[in-house]
C-alpha positions as a printed Julia matrix, in Angstrom:
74×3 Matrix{Float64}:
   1.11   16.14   -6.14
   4.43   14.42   -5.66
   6.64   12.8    -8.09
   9.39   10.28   -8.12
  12.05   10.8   -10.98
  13.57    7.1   -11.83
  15.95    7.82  -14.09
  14.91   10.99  -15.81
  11.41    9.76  -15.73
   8.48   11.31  -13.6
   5.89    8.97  -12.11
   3.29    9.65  -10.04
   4.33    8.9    -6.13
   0.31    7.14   -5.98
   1.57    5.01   -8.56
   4.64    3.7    -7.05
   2.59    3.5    -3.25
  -0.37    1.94   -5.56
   2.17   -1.3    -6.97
   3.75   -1.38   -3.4
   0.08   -2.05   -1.57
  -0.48   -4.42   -4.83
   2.88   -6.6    -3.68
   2.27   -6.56   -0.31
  -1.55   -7.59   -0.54
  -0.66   -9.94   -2.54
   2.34  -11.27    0.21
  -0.36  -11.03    2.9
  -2.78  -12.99    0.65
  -1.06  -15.91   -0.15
  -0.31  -16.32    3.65
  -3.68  -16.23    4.56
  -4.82  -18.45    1.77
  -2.05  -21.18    3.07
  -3.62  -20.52    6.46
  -7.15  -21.24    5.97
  -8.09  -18.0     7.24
 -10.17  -17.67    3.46
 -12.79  -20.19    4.96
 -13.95  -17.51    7.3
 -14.27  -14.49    4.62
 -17.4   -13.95    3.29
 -16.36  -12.16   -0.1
 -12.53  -13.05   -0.75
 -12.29  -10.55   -3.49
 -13.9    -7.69   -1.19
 -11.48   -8.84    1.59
  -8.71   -8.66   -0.98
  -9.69   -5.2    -2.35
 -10.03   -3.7     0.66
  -7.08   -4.92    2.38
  -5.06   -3.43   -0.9
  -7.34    0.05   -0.11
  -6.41    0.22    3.48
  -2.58   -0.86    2.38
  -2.27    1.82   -0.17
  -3.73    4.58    2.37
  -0.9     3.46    5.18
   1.8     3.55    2.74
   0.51    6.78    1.63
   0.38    8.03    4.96
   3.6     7.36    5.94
   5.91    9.49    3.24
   3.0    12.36    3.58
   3.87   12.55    7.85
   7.55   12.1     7.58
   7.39   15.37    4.59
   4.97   17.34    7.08
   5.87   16.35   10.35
   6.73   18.93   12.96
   9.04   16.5    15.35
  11.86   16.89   12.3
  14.7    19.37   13.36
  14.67   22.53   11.09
């Protein structure tokens, strides 16, 4: 499991990826609420929760494929 050290201070690198999806949905939500585009979701707080899931897995994604990633030169 990876950790970030802010200042002497270990947190969990989920954590920080977790409150990074949170900001973003919630960017990507208020944008689509001033849209309209609500009026065509069925469940807004499934749409919501799984556009924060699906956030959180590509930000995840992207530190764990730069760390194990072969193109790097050794």
């Amino acid at each position: 499991m990876q950790e970030l050290s802010f200042d002497g201070v270990f947190v969990p690198a989920a954590l920080v990826w977790a409150a990074a999806a949170f900001f973003l949905s919630s960017f990507i939500g208020r944008v689509l609420s001033r849209t309209g585009f609500y009026a065509v979701v069925w469940h807004r707080a499934l749409f919501d929760f799984s556009l924060f899931v699906i956030l959180w897995g590509a930000i995840s994604a992207i530190p764990y494929h730069l760390a194990f990633s072969r193109s790097w030169p050794l």
